[in-house]
C-alpha positions, -999 to 999 in steps of 0.1 A, spaced: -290 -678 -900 -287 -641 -902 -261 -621 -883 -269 -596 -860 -250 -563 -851 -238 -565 -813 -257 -535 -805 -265 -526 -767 -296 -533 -751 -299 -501 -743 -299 -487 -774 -324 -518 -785 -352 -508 -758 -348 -467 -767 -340 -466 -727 -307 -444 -710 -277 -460 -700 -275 -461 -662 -250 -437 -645 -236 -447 -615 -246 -414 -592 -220 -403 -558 -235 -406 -526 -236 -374 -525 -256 -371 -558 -279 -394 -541 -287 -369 -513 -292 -339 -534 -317 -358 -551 -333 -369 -518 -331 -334 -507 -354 -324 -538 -376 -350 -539 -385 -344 -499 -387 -303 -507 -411 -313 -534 -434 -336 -512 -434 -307 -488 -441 -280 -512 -474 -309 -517 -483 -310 -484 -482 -274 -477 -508 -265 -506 -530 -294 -498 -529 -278 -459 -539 -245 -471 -570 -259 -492 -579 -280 -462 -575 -251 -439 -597 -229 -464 -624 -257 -465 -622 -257 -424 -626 -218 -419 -658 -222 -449 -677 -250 -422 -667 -230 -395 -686 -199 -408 -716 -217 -419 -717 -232 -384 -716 -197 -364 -745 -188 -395 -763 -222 -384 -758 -213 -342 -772 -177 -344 
């Protein structure tokens, strides 16, 4: 048989060690993630608002 190296699986997979994060490491990164998503919403709002105030001009074209 061969011998192998005891080398750790993470260095076998290419893949980061996992560091244990504080609780209040966790939050931050809540915090972010949760701007983020808003920062989404609020641009996909204005494009629907846009597309809204388009159909509403093309109906007051339609109605006169």
């Amino acid at each position: 048989m061969t011998t192998q190296k005891a080398v750790p699986a993470a260095q076998q997979t290419g893949r980061k060690a996992w560091v244990k994060k504080t609780p209040v490491e966790v939050v931050l990164e809540q915090i972010g993630k949760q701007e983020e998503k808003v920062a989404g919403m609020r641009e996909e709002l204005a494009n629907e608002e846009r597309e809204l105030a388009k159909l509403q001009q093309a109906r007051k074209v339609l109605e006169a």
